[in-house]
PDB file of N, H, CA, C and O in Angstrom:
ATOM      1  N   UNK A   1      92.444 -51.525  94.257  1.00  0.00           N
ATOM      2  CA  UNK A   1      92.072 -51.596  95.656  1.00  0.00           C
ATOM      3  C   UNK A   1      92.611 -52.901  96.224  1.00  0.00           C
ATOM      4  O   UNK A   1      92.433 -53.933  95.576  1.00  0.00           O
ATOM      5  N   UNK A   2      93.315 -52.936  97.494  1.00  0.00           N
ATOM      6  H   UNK A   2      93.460 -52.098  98.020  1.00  0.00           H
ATOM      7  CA  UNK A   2      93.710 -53.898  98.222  1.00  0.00           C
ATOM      8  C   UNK A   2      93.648 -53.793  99.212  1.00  0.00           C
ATOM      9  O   UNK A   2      93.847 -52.697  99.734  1.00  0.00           O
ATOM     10  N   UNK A   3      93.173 -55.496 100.319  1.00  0.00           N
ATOM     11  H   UNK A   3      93.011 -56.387  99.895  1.00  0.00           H
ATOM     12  CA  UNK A   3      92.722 -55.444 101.480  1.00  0.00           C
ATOM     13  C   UNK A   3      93.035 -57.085 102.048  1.00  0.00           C
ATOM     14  O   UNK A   3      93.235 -58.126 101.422  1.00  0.00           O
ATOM     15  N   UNK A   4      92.974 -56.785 103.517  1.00  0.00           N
ATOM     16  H   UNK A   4      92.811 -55.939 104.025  1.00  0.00           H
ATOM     17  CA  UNK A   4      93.451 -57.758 103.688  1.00  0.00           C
ATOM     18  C   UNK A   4      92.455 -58.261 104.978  1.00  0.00           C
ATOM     19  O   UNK A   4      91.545 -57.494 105.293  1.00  0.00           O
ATOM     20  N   UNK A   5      92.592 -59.360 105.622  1.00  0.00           N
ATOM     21  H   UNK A   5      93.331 -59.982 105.365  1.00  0.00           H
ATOM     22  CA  UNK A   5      91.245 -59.809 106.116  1.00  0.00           C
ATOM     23  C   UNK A   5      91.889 -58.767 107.717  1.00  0.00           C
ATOM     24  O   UNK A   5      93.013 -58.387 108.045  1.00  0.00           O
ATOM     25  N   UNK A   6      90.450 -58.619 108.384  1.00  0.00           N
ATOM     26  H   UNK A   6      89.537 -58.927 108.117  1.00  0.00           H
ATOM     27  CA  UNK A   6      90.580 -57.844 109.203  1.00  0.00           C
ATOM     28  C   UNK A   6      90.543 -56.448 109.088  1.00  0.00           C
ATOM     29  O   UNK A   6      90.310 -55.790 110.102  1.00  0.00           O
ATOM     30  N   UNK A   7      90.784 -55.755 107.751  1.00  0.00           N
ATOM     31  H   UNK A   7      90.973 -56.289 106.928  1.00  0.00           H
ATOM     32  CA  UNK A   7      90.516 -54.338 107.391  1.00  0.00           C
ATOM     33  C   UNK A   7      89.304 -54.408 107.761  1.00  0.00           C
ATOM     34  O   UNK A   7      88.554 -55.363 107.963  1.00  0.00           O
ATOM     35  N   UNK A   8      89.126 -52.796 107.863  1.00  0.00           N
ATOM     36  H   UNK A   8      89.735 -52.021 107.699  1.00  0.00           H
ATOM     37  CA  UNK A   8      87.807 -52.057 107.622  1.00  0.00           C
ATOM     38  C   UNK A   8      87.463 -51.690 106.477  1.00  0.00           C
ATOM     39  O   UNK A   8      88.455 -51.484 105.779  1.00  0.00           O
ATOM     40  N   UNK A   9      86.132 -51.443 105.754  1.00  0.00           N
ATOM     41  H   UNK A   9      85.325 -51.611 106.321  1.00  0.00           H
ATOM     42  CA  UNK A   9      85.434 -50.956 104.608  1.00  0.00           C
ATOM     43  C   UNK A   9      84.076 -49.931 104.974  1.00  0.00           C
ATOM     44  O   UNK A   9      83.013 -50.039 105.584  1.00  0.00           O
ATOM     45  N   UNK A  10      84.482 -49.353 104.550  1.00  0.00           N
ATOM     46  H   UNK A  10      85.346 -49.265 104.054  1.00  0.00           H
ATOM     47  CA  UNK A  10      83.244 -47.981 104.735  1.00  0.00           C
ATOM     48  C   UNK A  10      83.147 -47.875 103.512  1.00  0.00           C
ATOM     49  O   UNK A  10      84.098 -47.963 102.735  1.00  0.00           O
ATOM     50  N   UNK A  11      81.503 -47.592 103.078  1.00  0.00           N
ATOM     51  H   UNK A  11      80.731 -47.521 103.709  1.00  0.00           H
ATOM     52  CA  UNK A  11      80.741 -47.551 101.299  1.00  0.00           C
ATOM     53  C   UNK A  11      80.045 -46.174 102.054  1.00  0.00           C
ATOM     54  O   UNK A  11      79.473 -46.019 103.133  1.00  0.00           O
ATOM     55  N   UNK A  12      80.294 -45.523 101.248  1.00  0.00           N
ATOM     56  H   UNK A  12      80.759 -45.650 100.371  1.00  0.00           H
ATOM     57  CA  UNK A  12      79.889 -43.971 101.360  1.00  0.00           C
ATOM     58  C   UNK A  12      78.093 -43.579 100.772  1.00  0.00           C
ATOM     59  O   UNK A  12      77.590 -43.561  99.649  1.00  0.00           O
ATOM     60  N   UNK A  13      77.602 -43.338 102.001  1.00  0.00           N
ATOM     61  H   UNK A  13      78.011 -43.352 102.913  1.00  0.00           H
ATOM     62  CA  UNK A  13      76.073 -43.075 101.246  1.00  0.00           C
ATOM     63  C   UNK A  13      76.011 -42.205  99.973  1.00  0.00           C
ATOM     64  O   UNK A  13      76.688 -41.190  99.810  1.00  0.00           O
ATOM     65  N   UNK A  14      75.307 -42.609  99.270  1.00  0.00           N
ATOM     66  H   UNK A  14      74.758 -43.434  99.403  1.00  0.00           H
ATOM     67  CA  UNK A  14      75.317 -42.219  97.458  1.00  0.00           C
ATOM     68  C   UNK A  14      74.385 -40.451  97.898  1.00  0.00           C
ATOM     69  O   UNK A  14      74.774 -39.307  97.662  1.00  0.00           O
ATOM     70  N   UNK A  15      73.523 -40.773  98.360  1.00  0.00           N
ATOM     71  H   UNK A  15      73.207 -41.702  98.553  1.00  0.00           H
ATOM     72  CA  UNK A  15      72.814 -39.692  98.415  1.00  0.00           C
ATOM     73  C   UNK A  15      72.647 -39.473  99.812  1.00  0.00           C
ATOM     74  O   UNK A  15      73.085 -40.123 100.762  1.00  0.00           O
ATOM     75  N   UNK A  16      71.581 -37.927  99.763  1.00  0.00           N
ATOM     76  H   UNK A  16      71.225 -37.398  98.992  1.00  0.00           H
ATOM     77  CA  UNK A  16      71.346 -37.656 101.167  1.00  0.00           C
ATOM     78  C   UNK A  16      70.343 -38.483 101.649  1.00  0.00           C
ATOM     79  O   UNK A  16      69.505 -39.013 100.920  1.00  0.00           O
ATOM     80  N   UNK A  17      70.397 -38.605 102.780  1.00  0.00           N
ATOM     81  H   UNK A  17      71.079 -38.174 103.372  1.00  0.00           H
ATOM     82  CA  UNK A  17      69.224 -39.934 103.752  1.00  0.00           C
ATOM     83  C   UNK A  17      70.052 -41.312 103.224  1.00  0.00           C
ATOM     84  O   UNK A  17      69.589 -42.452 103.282  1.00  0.00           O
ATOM     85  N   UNK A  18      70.939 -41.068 102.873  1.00  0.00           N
ATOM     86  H   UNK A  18      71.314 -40.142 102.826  1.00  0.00           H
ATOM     87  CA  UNK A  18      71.583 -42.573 103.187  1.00  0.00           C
ATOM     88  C   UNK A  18      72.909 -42.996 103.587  1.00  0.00           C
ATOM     89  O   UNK A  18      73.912 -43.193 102.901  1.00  0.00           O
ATOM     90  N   UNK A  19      72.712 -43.098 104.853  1.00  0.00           N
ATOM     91  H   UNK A  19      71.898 -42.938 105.410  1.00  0.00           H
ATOM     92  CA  UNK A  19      74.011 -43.399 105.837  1.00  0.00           C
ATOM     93  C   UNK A  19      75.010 -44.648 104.811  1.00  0.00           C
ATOM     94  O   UNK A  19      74.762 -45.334 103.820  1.00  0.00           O
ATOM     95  N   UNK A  20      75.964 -44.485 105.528  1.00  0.00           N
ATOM     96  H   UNK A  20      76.165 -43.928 106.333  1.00  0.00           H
ATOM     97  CA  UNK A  20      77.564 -44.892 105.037  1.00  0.00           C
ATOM     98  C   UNK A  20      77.423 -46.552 105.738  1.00  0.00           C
ATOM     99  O   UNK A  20      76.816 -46.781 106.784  1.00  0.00           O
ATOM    100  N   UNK A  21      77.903 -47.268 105.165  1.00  0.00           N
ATOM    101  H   UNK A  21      78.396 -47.082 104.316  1.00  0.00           H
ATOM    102  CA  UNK A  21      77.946 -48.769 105.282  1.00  0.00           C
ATOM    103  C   UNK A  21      79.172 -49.150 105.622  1.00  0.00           C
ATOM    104  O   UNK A  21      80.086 -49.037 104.805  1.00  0.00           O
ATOM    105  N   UNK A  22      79.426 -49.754 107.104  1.00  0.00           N
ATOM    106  H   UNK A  22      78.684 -49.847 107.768  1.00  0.00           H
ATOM    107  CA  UNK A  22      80.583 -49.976 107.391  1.00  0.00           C
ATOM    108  C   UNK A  22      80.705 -51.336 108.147  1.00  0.00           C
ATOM    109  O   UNK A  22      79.926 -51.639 109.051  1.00  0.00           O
ATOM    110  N   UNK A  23      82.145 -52.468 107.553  1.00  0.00           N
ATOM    111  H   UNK A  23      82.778 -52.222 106.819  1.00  0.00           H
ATOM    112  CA  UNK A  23      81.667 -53.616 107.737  1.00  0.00           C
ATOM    113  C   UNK A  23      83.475 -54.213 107.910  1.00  0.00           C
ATOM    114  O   UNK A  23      84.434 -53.542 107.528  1.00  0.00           O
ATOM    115  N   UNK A  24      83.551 -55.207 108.382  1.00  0.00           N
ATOM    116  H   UNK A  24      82.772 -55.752 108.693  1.00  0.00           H
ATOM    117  CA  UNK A  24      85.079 -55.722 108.344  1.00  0.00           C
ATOM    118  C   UNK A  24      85.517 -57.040 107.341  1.00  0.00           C
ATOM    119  O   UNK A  24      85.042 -58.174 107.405  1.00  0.00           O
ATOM    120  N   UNK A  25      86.188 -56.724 106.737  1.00  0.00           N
ATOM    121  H   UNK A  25      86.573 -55.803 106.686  1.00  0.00           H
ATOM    122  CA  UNK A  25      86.605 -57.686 105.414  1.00  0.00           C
ATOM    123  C   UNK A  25      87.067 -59.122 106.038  1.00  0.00           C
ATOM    124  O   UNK A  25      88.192 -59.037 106.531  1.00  0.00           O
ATOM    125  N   UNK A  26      86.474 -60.441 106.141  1.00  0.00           N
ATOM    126  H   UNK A  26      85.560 -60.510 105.740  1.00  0.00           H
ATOM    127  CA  UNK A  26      86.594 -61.392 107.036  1.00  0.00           C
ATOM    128  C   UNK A  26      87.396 -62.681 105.928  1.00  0.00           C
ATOM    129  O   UNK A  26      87.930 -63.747 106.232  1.00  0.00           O
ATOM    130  N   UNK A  27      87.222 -62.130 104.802  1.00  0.00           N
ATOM    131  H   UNK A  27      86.788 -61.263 104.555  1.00  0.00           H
ATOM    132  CA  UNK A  27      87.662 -63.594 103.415  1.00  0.00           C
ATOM    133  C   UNK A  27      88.118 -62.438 102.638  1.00  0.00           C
ATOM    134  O   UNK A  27      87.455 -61.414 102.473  1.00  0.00           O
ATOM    135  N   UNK A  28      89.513 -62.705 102.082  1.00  0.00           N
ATOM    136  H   UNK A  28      90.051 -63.536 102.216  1.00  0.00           H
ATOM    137  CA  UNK A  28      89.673 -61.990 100.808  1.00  0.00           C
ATOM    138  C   UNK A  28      89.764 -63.212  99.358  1.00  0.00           C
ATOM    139  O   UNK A  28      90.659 -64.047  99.226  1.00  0.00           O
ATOM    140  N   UNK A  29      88.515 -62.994  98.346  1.00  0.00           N
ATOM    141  H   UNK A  29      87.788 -62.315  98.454  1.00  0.00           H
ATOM    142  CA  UNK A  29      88.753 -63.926  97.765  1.00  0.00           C
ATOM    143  C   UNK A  29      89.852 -63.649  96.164  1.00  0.00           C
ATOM    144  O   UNK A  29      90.490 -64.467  95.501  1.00  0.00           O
ATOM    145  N   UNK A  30      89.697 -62.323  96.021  1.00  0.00           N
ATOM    146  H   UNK A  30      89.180 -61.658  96.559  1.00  0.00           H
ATOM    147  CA  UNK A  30      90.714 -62.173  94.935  1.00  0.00           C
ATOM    148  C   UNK A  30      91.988 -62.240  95.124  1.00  0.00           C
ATOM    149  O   UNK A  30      92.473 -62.534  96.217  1.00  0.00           O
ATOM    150  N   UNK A  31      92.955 -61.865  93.655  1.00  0.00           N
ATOM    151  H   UNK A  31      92.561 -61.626  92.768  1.00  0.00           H
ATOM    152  CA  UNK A  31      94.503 -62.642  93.986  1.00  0.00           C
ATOM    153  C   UNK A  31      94.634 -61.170  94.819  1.00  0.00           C
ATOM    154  O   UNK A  31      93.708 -60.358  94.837  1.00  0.00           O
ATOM    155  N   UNK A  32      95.723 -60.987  95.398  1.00  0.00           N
ATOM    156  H   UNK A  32      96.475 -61.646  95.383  1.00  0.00           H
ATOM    157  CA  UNK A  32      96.966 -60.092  95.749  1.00  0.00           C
ATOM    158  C   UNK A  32      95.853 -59.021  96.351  1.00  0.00           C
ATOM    159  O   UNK A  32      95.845 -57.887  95.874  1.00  0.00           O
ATOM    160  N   UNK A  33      95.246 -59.250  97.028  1.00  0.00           N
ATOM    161  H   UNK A  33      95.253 -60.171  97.416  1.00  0.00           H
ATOM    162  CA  UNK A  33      94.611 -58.917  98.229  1.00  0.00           C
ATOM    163  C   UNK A  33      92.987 -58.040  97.506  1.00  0.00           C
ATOM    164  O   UNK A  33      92.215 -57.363  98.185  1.00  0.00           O
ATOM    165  N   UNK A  34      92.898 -58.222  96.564  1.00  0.00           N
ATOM    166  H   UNK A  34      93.525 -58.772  96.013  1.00  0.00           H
ATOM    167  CA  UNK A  34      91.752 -57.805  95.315  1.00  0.00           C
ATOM    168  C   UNK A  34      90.909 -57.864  95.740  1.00  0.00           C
ATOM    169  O   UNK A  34      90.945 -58.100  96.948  1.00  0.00           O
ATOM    170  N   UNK A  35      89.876 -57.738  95.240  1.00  0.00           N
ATOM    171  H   UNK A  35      89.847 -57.547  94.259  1.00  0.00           H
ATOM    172  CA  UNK A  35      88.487 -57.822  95.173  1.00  0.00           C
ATOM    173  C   UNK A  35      87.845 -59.341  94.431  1.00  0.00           C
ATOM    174  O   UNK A  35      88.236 -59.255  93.267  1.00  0.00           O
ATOM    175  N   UNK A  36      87.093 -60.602  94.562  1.00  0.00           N
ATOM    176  H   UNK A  36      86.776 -60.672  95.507  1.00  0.00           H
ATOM    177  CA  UNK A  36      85.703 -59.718  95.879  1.00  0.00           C
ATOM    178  C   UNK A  36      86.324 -59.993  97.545  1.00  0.00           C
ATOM    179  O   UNK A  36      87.331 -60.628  97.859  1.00  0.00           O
ATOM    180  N   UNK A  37      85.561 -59.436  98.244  1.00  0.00           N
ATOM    181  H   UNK A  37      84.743 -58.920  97.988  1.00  0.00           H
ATOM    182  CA  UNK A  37      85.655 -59.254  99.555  1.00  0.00           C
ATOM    183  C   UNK A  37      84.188 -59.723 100.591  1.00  0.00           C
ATOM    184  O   UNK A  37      83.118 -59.158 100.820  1.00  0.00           O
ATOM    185  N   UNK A  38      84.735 -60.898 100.985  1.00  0.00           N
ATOM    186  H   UNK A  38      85.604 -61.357 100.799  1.00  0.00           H
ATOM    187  CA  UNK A  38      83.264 -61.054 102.443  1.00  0.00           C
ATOM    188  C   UNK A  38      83.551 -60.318 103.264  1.00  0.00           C
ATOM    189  O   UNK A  38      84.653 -60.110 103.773  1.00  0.00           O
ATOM    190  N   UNK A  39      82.015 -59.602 103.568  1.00  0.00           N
ATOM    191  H   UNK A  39      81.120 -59.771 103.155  1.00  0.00           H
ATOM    192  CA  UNK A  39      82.120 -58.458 104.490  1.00  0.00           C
ATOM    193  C   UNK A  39      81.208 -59.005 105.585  1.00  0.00           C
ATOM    194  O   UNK A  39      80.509 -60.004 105.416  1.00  0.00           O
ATOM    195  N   UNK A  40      81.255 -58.221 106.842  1.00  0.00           N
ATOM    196  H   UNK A  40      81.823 -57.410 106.980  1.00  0.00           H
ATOM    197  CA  UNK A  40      80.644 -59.107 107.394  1.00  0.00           C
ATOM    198  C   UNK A  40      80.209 -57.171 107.981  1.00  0.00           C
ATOM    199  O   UNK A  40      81.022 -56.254 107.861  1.00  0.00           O
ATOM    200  N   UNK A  41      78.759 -57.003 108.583  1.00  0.00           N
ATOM    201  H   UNK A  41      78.100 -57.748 108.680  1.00  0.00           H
ATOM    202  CA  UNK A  41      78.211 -55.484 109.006  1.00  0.00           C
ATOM    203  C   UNK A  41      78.433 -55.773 110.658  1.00  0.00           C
ATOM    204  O   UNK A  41      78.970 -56.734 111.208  1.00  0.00           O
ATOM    205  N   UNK A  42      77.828 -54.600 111.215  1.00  0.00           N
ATOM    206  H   UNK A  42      77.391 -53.818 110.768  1.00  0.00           H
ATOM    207  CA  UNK A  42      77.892 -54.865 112.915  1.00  0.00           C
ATOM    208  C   UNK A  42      76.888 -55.718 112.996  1.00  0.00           C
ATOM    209  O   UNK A  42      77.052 -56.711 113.705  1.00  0.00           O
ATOM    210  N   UNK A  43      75.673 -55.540 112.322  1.00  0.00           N
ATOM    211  H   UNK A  43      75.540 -54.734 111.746  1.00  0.00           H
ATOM    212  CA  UNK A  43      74.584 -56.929 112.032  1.00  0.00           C
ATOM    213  C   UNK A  43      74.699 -58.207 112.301  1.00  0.00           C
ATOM    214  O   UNK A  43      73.920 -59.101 112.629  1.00  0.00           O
ATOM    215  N   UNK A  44      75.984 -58.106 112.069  1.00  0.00           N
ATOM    216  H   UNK A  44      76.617 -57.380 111.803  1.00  0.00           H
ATOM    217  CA  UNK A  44      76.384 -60.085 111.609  1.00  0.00           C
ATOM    218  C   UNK A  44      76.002 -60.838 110.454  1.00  0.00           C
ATOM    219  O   UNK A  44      76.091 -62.017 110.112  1.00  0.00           O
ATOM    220  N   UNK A  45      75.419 -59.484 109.824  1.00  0.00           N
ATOM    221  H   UNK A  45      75.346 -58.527 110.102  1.00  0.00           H
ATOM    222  CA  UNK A  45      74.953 -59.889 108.444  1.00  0.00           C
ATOM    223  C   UNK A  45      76.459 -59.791 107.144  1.00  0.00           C
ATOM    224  O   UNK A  45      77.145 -58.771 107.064  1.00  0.00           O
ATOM    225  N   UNK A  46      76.731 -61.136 106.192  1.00  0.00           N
ATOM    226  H   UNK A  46      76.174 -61.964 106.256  1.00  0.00           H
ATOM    227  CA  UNK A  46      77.546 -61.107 105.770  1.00  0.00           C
ATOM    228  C   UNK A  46      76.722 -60.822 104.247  1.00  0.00           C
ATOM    229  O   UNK A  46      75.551 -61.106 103.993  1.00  0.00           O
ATOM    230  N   UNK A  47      77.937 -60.040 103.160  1.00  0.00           N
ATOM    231  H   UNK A  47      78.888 -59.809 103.366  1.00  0.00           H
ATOM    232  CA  UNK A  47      78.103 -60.036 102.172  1.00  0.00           C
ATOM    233  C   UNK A  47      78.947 -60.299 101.144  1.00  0.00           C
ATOM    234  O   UNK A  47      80.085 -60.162 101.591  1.00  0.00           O
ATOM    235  N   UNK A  48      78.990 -60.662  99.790  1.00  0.00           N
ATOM    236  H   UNK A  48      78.065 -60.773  99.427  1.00  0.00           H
ATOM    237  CA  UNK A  48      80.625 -60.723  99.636  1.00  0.00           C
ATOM    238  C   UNK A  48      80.212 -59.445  98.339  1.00  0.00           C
ATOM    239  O   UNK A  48      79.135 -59.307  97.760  1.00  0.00           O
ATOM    240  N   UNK A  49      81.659 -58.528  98.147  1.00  0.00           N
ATOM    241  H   UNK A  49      82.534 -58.640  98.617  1.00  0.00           H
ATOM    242  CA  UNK A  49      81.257 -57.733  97.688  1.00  0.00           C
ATOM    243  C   UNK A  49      82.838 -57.301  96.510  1.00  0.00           C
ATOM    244  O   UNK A  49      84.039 -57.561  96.586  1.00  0.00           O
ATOM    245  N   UNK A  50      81.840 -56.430  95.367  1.00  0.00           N
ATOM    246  H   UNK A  50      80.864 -56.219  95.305  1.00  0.00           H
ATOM    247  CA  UNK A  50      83.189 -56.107  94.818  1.00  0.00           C
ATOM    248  C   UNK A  50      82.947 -54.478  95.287  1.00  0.00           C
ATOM    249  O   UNK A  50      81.803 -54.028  95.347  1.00  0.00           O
ATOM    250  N   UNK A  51      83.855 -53.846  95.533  1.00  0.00           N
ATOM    251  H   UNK A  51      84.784 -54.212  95.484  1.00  0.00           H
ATOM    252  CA  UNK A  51      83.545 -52.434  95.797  1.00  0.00           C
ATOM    253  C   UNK A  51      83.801 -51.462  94.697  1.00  0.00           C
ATOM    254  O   UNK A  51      84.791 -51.255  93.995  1.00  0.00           O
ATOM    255  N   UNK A  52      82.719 -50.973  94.750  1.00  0.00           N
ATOM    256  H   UNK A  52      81.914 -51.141  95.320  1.00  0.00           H
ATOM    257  CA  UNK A  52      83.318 -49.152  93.782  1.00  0.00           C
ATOM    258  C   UNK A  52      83.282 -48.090  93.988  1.00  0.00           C
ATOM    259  O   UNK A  52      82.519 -47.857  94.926  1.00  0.00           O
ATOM    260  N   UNK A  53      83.708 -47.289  93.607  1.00  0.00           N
ATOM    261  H   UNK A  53      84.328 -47.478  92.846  1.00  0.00           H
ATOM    262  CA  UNK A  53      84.778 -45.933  93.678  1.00  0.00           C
ATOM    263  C   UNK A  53      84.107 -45.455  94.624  1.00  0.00           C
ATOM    264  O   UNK A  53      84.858 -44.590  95.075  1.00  0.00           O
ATOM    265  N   UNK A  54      82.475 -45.443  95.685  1.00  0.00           N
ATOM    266  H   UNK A  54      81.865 -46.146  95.318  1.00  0.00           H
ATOM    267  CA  UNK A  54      82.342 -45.019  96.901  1.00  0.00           C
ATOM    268  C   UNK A  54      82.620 -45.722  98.149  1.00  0.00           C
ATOM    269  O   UNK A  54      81.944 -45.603  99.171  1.00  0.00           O
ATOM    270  N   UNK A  55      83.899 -46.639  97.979  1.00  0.00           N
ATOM    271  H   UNK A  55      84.447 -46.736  97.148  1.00  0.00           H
ATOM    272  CA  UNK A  55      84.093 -47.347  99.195  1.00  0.00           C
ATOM    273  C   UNK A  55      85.816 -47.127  99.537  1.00  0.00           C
ATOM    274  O   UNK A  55      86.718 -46.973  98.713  1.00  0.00           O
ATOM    275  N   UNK A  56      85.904 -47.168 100.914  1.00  0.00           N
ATOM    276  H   UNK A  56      85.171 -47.292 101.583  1.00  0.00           H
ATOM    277  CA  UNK A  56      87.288 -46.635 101.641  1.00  0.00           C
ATOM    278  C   UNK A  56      87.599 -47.978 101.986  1.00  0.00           C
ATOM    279  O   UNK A  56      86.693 -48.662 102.463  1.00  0.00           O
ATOM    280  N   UNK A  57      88.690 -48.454 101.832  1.00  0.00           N
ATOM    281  H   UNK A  57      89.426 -47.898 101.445  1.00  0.00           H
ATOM    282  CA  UNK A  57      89.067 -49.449 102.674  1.00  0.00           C
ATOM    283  C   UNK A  57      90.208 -48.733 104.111  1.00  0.00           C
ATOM    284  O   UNK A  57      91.338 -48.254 104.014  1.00  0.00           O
ATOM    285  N   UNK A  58      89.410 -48.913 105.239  1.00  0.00           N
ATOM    286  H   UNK A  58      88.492 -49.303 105.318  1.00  0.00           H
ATOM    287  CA  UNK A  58      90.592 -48.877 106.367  1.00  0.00           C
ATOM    288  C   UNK A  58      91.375 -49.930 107.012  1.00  0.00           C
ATOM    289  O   UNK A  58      90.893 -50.833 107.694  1.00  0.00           O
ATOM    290  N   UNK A  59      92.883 -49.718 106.697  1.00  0.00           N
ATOM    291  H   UNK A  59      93.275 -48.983 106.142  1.00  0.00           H
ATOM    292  CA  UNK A  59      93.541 -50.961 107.394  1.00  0.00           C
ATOM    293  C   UNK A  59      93.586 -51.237 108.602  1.00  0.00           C
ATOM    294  O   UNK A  59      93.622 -50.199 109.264  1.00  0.00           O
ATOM    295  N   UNK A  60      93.605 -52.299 109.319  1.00  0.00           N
ATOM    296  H   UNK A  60      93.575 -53.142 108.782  1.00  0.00           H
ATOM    297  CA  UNK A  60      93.358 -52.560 110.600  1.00  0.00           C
ATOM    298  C   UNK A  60      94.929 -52.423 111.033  1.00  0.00           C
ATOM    299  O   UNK A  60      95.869 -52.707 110.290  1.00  0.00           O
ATOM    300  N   UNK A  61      95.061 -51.846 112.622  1.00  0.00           N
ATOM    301  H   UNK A  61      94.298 -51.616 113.225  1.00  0.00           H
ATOM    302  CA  UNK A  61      96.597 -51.195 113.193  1.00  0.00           C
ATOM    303  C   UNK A  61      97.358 -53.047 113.185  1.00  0.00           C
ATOM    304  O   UNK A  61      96.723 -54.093 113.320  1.00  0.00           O
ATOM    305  N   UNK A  62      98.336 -52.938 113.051  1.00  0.00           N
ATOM    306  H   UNK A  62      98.852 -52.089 112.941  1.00  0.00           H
ATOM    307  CA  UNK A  62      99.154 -53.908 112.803  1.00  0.00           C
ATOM    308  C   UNK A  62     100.381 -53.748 113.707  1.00  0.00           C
ATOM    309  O   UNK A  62     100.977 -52.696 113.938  1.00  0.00           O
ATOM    310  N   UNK A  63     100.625 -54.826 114.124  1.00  0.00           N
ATOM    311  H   UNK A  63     100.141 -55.681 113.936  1.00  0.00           H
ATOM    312  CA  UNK A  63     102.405 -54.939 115.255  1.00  0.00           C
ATOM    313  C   UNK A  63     102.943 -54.785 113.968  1.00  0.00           C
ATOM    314  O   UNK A  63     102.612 -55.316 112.908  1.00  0.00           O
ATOM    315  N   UNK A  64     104.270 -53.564 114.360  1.00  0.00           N
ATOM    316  H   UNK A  64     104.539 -53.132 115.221  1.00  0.00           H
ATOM    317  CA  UNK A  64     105.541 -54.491 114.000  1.00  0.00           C
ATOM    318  C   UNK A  64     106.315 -54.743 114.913  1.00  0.00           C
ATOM    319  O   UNK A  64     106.467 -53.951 115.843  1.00  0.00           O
ATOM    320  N   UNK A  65     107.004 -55.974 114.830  1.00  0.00           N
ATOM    321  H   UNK A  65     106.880 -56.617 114.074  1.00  0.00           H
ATOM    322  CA  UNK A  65     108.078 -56.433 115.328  1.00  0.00           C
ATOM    323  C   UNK A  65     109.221 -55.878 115.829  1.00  0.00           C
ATOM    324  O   UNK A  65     109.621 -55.753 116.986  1.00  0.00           O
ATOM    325  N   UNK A  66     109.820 -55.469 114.459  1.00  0.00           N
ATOM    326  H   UNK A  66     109.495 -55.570 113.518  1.00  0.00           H
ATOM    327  CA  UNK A  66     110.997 -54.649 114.266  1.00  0.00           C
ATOM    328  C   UNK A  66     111.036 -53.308 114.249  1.00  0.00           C
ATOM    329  O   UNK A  66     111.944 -52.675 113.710  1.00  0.00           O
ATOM    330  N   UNK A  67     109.709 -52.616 115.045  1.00  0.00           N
ATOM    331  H   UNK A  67     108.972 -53.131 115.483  1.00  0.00           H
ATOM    332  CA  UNK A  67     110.385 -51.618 115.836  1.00  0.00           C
ATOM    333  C   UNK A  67     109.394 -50.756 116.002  1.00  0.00           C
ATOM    334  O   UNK A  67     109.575 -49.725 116.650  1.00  0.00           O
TER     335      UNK A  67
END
């Protein structure tokens, strides 16, 4: 898994009655864009987190330049 600051992260509710956790990756502290990850919720509540296999990372839209 790789991410870069400014992505999105959505953690997928495990079971039923439990909504999906979605937060924006603000620090990437592992090498080559790794894991762990400070997350920060719409809360403003921060976490730093390693994610597993129920979490999406979405990349945030990016310029390019060249075209």
């Amino acid at each position: 898994m790789e991410a870069t600051v400014g992505d999105q992260i959505c953690i997928r509710g495990g079971a039923v009655g439990h909504p999906d956790k979605e937060g924006e990756i603000v620090e990437v502290r592992g090498t080559g864009g790794e894991p762990p990850y400070l997350e920060r919720f719409a809360s403003g509540q921060t976490s730093l987190l390693f994610p597993g296999p129920d979490a999406v990372i979405i990349p945030r839209q990016r310029t390019d330049p060249e075209g």
